[in-house]
C-alpha positions in Angstrom: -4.9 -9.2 101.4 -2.8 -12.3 101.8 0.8 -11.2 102.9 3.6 -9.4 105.2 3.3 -8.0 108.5 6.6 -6.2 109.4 7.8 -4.1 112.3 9.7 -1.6 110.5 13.2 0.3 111.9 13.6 3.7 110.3 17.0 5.0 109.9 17.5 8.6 108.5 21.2 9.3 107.1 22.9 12.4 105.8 23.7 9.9 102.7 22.9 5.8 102.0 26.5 4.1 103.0 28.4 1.8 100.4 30.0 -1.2 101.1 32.5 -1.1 104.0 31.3 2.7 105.1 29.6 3.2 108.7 26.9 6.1 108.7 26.2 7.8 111.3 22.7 8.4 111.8 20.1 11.5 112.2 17.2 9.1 113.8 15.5 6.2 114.4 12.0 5.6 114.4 9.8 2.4 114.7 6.8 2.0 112.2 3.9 -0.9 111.6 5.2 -2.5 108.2 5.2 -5.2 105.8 4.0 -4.7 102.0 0.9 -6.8 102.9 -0.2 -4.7 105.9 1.0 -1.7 104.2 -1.3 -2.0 100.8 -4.2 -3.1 103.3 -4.0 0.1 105.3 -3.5 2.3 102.0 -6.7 0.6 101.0 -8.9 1.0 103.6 -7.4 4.7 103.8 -8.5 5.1 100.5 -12.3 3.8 100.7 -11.5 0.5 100.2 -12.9 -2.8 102.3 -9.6 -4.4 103.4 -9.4 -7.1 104.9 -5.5 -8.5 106.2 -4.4 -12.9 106.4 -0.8 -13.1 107.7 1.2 -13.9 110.6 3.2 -12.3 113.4 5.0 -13.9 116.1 5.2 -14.0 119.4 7.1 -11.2 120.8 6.9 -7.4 121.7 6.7 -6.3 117.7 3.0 -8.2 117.1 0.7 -6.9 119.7 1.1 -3.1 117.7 1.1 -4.4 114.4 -2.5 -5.8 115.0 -3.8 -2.6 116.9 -2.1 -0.4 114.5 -4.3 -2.5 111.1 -7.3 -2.4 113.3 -7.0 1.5 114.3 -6.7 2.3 110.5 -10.2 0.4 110.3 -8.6 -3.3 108.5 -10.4 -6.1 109.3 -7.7 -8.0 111.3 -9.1 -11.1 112.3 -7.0 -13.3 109.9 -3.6 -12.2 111.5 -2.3 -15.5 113.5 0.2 -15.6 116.1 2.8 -17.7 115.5 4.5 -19.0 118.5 7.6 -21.3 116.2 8.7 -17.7 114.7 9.4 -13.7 115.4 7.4 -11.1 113.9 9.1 -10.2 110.6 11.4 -6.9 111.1 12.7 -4.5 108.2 15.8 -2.3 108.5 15.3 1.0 106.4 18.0 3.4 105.8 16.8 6.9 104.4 18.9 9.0 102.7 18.1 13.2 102.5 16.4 12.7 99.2 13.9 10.3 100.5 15.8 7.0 98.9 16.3 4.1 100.9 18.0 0.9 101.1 15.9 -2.1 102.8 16.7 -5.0 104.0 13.7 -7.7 105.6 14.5 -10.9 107.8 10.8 -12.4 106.9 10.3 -14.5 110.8 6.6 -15.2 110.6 6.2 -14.4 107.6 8.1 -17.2 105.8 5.9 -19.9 107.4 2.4 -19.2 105.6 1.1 -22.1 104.3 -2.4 -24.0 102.5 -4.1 -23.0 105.6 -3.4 -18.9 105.2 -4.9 -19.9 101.9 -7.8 -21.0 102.8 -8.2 -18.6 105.3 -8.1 -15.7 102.9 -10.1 -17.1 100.0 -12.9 -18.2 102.3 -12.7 -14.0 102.6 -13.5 -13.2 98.9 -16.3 -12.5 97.2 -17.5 -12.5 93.8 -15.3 -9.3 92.2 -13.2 -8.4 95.2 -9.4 -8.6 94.9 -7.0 -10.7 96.5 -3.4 -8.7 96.7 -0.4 -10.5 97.5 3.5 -9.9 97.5 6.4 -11.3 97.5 7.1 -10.9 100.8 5.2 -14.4 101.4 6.3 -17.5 99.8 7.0 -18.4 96.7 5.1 -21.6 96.7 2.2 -20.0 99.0 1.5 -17.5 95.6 0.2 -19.6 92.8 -1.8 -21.8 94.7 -3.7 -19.1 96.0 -4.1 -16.9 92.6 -5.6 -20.4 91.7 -7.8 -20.4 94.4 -8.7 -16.7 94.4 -10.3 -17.2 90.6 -11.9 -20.3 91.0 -14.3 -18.2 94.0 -15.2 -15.5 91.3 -12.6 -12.8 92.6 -9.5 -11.0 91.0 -5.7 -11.3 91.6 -3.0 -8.3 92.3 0.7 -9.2 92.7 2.8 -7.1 93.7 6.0 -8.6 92.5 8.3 -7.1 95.0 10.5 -7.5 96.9 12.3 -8.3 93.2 12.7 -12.3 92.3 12.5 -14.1 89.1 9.6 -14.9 87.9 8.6 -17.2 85.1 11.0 -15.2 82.4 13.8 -13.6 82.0 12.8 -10.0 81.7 16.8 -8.7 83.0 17.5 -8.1 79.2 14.5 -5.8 78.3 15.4 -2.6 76.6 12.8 -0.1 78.3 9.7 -0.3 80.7 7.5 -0.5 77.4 9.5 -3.7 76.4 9.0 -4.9 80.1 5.2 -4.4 80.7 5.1 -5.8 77.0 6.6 -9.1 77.8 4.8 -9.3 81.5 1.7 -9.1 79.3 2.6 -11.5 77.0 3.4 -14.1 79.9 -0.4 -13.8 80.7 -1.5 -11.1 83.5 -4.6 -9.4 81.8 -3.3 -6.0 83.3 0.7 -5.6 83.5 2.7 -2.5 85.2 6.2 -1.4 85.5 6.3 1.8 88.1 8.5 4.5 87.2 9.5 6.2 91.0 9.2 10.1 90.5 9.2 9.0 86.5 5.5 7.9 86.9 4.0 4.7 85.2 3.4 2.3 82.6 1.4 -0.8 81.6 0.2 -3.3 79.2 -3.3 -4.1 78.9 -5.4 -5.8 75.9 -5.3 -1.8 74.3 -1.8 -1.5 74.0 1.5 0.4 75.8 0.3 3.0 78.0 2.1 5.9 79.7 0.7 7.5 82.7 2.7 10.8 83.9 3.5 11.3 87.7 2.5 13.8 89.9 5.6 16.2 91.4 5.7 16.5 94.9 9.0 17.3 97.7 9.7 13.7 98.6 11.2 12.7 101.8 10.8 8.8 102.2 10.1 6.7 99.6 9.6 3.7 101.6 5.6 2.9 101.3 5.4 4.7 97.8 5.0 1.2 96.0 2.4 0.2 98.7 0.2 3.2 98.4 0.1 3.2 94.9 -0.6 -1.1 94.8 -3.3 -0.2 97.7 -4.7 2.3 95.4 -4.8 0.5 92.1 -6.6 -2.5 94.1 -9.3 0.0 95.3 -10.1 1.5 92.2 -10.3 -1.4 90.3 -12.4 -3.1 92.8 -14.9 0.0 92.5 -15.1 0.0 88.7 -12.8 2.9 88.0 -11.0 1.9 83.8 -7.8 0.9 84.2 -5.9 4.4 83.3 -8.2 6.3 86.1 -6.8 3.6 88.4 -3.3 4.3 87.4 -4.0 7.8 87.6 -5.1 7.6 91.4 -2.9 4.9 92.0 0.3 7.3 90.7 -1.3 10.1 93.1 -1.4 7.9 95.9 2.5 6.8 95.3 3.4 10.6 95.3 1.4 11.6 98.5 2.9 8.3 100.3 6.6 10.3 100.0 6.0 13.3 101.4 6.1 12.0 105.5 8.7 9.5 107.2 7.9 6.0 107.5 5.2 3.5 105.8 1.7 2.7 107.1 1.8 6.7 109.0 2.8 8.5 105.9 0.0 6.3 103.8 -2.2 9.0 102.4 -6.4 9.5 102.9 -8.5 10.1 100.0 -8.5 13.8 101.5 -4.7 13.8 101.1 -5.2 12.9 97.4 -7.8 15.7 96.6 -5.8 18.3 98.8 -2.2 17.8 96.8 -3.6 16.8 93.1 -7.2 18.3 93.1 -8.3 14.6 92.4 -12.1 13.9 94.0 -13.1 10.4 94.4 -15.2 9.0 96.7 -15.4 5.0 97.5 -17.0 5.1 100.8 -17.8 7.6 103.3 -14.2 7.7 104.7 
């Protein structure tokens, strides 16, 4: 896992403000965070080998963040302190159907470089999978999908937080259209997810739909990182590519049923106890 590491600030709200309107808020809680360190947890949570290359900074935010990976058995010994920058912070405003609105001041983050590259390629081996967001630089992201494939392994982006990629995809009529003209860019597997509408992707088969799985959501804050955890650990262990959607779509589902992001990340326990799904990737 090359990418974020964020303290996260949880706000819940009897409704998400517009522009100009003050909410007052139900709560706040404090959460480990960052779409890199979230889809590392979800992974290891899930039977997956995770390892996590980032940065934090140096202030009262990092120390957790590293304990917090490290508890939730992610091998942590690529995260650097950096003393030049903060530890990257997300605000979070929840709203009572479990929608949010985010915003992320990046800090440490922002500053990964060739040597965070290095650092988490010299960590692959032949078949694993290197997951990155975009979270991280831009210009830290195709160097290291190079770099990633040249030592044998696989590459999942994440391409969230939203930015434009190589093409214009603003105009496409329908998710089909979308994952159709991801795919046609050259990703051998693309995927549009779907929030409580499920899933779809492109692959060298065709358009596939993969239905969700209904559940009471109350934060849908590490949704996308549960599900991107999942599909990395299932492909890494073999599973075809609509079984991995499948689990990965469970995952997502499970991941909105608690406050927060890395605590409401779900086990494979979770999974078999909501969905009757049974898979087993390591002894976890």
């Amino acid at each position: 896992m090359l990418g974020s590491l964020n303290m996260d600030l949880v706000v819940t709200m009897p409704h998400l403000p517009q522009p100009g309107e003050t909410v007052l808020g139900e709560r706040l809680g404090r959460y480990p965070g960052g779409k890199g360190a979230n889809q590392a947890v979800a992974a290891a949570r899930l039977g997956g080998r995770a390892a996590m290359v980032g940065r934090i900074g140096a202030d009262d935010f990092a120390p957790g963040l590293v304990e917090n990976l490290t508890a939730n058995g992610v091998d942590a010994s690529g995260v650097e302190p950096d003393n030049s920058a903060a530890t990257g912070v997300a605000l979070i405003f929840v709203g009572p159907e479990g929608q949010n609105m985010i915003a992320v001041v990046p800090g440490a983050n922002g500053r990964l470089d060739k040597f965070d590259i290095d650092r988490a390629v010299a960590k692959l081996q032949s078949g694993d999978v290197l997951v990155m967001q975009l979270e991280i630089p831009m210009a830290v992201i195709t160097p290291a999908a190079v770099a990633a494939r040249r030592a044998g392994g696989r590459v999942l982006l994440n391409a969230a937080p939203a930015q434009r990629l190589d093409r214009d995809l603003v105009n496409e009529a329908s998710p089909e259209a979308m994952v159709q003209a991801l795919h046609a860019i050259g990703p051998r597997i693309a995927i549009v997810t779907l929030g409580p509408a499920g899933s779809v992707y492109c692959d060298e088969t065709g358009v596939h739909r993969v239905e969700p799985f209904h559940v009471k959501s109350i934060d849908a804050t590490g949704a996308g990182d549960a599900f991107v955890g999942a599909l990395a650990v299932g492909l890494a262990n073999g599973l075809p590519v609509q079984a991995a959607m499948r689990f990965a779509n469970a995952a997502g589902a499970a991941a909105t049923t608690s406050l927060g992001a890395q605590v409401a990340l779900p086990h494979l326990k979770d999974i078999h106890r909501l969905f009757g799904l049974d898979l087993s990737f390591s002894d976890q």
